[in-house]
Structures are given as structure tokens and as C-alpha cells.
Legacy VTK file of the C-alpha trace (Angstrom):
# vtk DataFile Version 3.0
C-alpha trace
ASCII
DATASET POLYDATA
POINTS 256 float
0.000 0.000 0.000
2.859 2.545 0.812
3.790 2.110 -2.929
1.866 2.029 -5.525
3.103 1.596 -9.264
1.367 4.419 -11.387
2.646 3.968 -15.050
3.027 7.472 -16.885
4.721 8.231 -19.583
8.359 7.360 -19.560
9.221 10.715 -21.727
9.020 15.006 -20.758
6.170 16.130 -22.799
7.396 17.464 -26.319
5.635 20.748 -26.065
7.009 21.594 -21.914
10.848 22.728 -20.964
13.561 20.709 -22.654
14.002 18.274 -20.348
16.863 15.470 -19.749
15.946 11.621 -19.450
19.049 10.894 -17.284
20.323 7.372 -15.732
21.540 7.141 -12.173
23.355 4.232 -10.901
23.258 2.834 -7.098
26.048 1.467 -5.358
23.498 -1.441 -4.750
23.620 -1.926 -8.690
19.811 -0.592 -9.344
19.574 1.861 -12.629
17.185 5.014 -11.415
15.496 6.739 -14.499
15.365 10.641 -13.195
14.448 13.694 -14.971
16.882 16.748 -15.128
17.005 20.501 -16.511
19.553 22.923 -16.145
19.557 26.055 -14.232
19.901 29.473 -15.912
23.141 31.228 -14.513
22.573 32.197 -10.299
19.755 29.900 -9.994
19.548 27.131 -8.008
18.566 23.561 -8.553
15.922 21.075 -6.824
17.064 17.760 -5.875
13.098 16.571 -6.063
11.466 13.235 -4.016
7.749 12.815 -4.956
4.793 11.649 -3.426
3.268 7.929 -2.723
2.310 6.907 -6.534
2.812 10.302 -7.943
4.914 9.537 -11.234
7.330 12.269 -13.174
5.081 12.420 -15.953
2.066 13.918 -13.791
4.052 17.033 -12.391
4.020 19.031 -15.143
2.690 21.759 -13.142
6.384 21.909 -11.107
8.198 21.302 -13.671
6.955 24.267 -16.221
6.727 26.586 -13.079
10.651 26.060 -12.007
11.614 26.465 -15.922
9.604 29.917 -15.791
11.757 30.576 -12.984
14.914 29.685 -14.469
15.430 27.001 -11.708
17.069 23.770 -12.314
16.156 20.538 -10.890
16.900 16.640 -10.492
13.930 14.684 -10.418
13.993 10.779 -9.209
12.175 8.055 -10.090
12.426 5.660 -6.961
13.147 2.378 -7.889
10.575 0.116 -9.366
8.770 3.559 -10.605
8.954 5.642 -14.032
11.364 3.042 -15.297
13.667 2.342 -12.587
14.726 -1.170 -11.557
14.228 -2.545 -8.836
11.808 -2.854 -5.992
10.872 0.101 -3.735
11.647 -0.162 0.586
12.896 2.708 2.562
15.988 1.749 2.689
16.029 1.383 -0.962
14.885 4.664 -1.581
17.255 6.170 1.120
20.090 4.844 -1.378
18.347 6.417 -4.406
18.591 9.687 -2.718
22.290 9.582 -2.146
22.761 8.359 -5.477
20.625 11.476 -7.034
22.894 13.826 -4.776
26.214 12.005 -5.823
25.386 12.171 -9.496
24.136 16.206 -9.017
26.987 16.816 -6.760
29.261 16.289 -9.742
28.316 19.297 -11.369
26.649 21.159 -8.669
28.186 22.992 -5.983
26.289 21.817 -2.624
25.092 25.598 -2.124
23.130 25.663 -5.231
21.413 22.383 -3.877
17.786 22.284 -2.781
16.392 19.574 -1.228
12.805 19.090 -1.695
10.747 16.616 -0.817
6.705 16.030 -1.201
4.233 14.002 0.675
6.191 10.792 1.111
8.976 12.015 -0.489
9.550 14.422 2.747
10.777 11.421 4.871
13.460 10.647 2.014
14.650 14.337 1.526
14.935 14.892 5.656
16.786 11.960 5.973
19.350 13.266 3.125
19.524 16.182 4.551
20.971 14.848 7.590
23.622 12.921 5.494
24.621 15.495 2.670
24.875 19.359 2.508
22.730 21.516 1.226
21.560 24.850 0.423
17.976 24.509 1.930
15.354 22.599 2.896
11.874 22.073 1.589
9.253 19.774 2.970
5.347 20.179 0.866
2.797 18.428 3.085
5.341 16.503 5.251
4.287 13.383 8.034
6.302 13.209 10.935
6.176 9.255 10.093
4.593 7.014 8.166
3.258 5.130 11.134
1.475 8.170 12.654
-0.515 8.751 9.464
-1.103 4.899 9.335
-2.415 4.615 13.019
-4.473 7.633 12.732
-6.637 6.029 9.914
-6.539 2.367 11.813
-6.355 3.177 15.474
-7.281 -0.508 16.693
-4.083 -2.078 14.664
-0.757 -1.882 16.053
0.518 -0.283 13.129
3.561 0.817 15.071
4.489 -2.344 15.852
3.926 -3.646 12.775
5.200 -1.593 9.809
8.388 -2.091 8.386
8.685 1.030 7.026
8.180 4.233 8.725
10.510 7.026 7.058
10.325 8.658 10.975
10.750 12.445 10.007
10.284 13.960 13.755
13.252 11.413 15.816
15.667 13.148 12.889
14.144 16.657 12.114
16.030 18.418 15.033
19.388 17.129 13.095
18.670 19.144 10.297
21.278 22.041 10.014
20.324 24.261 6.690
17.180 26.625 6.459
13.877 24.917 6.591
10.553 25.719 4.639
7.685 23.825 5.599
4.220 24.267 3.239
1.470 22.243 4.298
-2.153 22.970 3.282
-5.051 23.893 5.990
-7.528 21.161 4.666
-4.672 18.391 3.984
-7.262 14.649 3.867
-3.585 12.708 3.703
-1.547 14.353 6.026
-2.941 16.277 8.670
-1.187 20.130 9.027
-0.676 19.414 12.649
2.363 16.762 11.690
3.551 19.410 9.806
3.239 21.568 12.738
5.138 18.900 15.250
7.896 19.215 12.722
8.328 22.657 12.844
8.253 22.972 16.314
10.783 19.990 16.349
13.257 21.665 14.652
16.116 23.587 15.655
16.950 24.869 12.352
16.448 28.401 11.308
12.683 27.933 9.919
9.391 29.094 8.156
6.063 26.786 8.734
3.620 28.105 5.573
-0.211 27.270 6.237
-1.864 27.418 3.248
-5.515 28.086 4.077
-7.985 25.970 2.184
-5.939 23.674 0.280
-5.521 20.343 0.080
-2.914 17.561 -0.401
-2.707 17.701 -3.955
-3.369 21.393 -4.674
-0.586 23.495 -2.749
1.346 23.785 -6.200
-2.071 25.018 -8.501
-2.751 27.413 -5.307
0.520 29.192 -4.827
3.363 26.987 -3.573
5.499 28.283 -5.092
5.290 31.706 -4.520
6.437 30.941 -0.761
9.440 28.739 -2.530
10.896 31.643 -4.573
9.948 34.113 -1.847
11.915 31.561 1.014
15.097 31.385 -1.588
14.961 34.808 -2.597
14.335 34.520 -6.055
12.575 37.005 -7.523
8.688 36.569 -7.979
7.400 38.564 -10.711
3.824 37.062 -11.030
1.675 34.787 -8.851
2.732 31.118 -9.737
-0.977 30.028 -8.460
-3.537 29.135 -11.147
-6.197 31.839 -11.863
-8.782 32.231 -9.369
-6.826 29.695 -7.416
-4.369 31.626 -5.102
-4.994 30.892 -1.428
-4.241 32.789 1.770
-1.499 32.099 3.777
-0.290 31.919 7.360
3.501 32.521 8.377
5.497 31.590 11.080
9.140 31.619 11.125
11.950 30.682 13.577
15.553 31.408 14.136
LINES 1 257
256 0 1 2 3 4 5 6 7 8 9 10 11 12 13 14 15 16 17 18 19 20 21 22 23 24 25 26 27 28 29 30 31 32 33 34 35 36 37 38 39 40 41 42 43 44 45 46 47 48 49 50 51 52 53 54 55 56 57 58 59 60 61 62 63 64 65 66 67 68 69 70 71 72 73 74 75 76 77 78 79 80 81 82 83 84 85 86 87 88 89 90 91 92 93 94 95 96 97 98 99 100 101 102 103 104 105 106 107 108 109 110 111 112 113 114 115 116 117 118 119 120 121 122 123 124 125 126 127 128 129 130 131 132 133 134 135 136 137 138 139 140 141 142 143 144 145 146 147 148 149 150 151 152 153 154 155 156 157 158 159 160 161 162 163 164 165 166 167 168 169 170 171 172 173 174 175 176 177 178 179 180 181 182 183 184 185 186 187 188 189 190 191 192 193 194 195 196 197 198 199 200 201 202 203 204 205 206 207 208 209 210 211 212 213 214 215 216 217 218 219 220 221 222 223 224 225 226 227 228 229 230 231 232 233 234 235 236 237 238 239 240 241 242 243 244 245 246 247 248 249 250 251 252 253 254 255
């Protein structure tokens, strides 16, 4: 259940940014399919880690809205998804993440590195940011486990006890060093804003805890996302990136 295999298309759409089909080896001998695109001079790049069943092909929305901005980014297919061999566990998909910062870190300095991580991809890009440098932080609609979300929608199963894999965000967060943004939507049916919440407040980390009010788990980018991105890596923001009639309010709090 924790991974579905949603079968997109294994190419960038013709008509979006010109987008690399890239091949990432593991040291555990997988072969990760990941998608890439350059950054204009003095941008960054996004190391990306999508959601539970959310494919490359179906985030066209991120990926058109970073080229507009002239940001780069390395997107990963986690093994056994969008092409990649292998079969998905969370220690498998630790090792992708390493291997997706190795092969970046090649070419990119660590400072122009953000890690960004969405829905269950948050508990892969906290991790990594434990183990590798970066410039910042990003977690969209994080858990502070897998577990919690898991015993919250079957409280009379030991879920605790029994799940393998629980990608547990909040006993790490407070080892997280570099700048923090966390974006989590008011009305979130996954992943309630309050985990997102414990994480903040876990942190030690200079931070900024986004509530966007009204959305939902899958609509943060359509509704403004990343406005608070550019805005929280000071890139400039010369029009709303939310959809028409679509930008949300927002709460901020921030932390040293």
C-alpha cells in the first residue's frame, strides 16, 4: 500500500521545458530513471522526491513553473517507478537519494542544492539532509512518520508495531542544520497540518512553517506553492505562480 506503481509516460512532454531523461546508478547496482534541466546562470537547482504513486510524468505543473523561474532541478524516479529497476523499501529509496545527490553533486556545488521533498517524499529528503549538505530545505505536506498517518486512519491495529517502514521524520528533524521551509495545506485529507506543525516545532533549524488556508494535499502547487518557494530562496517573484482564481491565503510563522 505505501507504494503504488502508477505507469506514466516514460518521456518530458514534447511541447514543456527541454528536459533530460538521465540514468543514475546505485552502489546497490539498481539503474534510477530521473528527470533533469539545467539552471539558468545564479539559480539554483531542486534535488526533487515525490509523493506515494505520484509519477514524473504527472508534475508538469512543477516542472513548467521552475523552468519559468529559471530554476534547475533533479527529479527521481524511486526504484521500481517511471522506469527504474528494482523494488521500492525505505531503505532502498534512502540509497536512491544519495545516489541522485552524488550524481548532481558532480556538477553542482552543494550551495546551489535544494532539497525538496513532497508528501512521502519528505521522509526521504529529511533523511538526506541529515547525510549530505545543502543549500535549503523544503518539505510540501510533510508526516512526521509514516506510522502516525497509518495509526491515525486504523487506530485498533498496532501499526507501530507492525510496519516495516516508517521514514520517521520527527526522531531526525532536530538534526537538520540548513534553512527549513515547511508548506502544508489547511484542509490536507492525507496528512494532517498538525504533523507538519510537530515538525516545525521539532526543529532547531532556522525555519518558516507556511499554512496554506484551504488547500488540500494535492493542490498546494495550482494554489501558490510556489510563490512561498521563490519568496523563502529569494528569487525574484514577478507574477503569482498560483492558477487563476486559485491563489490561497497564507499563514507565516518563522523561527531562528
Amino acid at each position: 500500500m505505501l507504494y503504488p506503481i502508477v505507469h506514466g509516460s516514460p518521456t518530458p512532454d514534447a511541447d514543456g521545458p527541454p528536459i533530460q531523461v538521465v540514468h543514475i546508478d546505485t552502489h546497490d547496482h539498481e539503474r534510477l530513471v530521473a528527470w533533469f534541466l539545467a539552471p539558468k546562470p545564479g539559480r539554483p537547482t531542486i534535488l526533487f522526491f515525490g509523493g506515494q504513486g505520484g509519477g514524473l510524468s504527472f508534475q508538469s505543473g512543477r516542472w513548467r513553473r521552475m523552468a519559468d523561474e529559471g530554476v534547475g532541478f533533479l527529479a527521481v524516479g524511486y526504484r521500481g517507478h517511471d522506469g527504474s529497476t528494482g523494488k521500492p523499501s525505505e531503505k532502498g529509496l534512502h540509497t536512491d537519494a544519495r545516489a541522485a545527490w552524488d550524481w548532481l553533486a558532480r556538477t553542482t556545488p552543494a550551495q546551489d542544492i535544494v532539497l525538496h521533498g513532497f508528501s512521502l517524499g519528505t521522509g526521504v529528503a529529511t533523511r538526506l539532509a541529515v547525510e549530505r549538505p545543502a543549500r535549503a530545505l523544503i518539505l510540501e505536506a510533510p508526516y512526521t512518520s509514516t506510522a502516525d498517518i497509518a495509526a491515525e486512519a486504523w487506530p485498533f491495529i498496532p501499526v507501530r508495531l507492525l510496519m516495516l517502514d516508517q521514514y520517521r521524520s520527527r526522531d531526525i528533524i532536530d538534526r537538520v542544520s540548513i534553512p527549513l521551509l515547511i508548506v502544508h495545506g489547511s484542509a490536507d485529507e492525507v496528512i494532517p497540518f498538525e504533523q507538519g506543525r510537530t515538525l516545525y516545532d521539532l526543529a532547531h533549524t532556522p525555519r518558516r512553517l507556511v499554512k496554506m488556508v484551504g488547500s488540500n494535499h494535492a493542490t498546494l502547487t495550482r494554489d501558490g506553492l510556489y510563490d512561498q518557494i521563490w519568496t523563502f530562496l529569494n528569487l525574484p517573484l514577478p507574477a503569482s505562480t498560483a492558477e487563476a482564481g486559485h491563489r490561497v491565503a497564507v499563514e507565516v510563522e518563522s523561527a531562528p
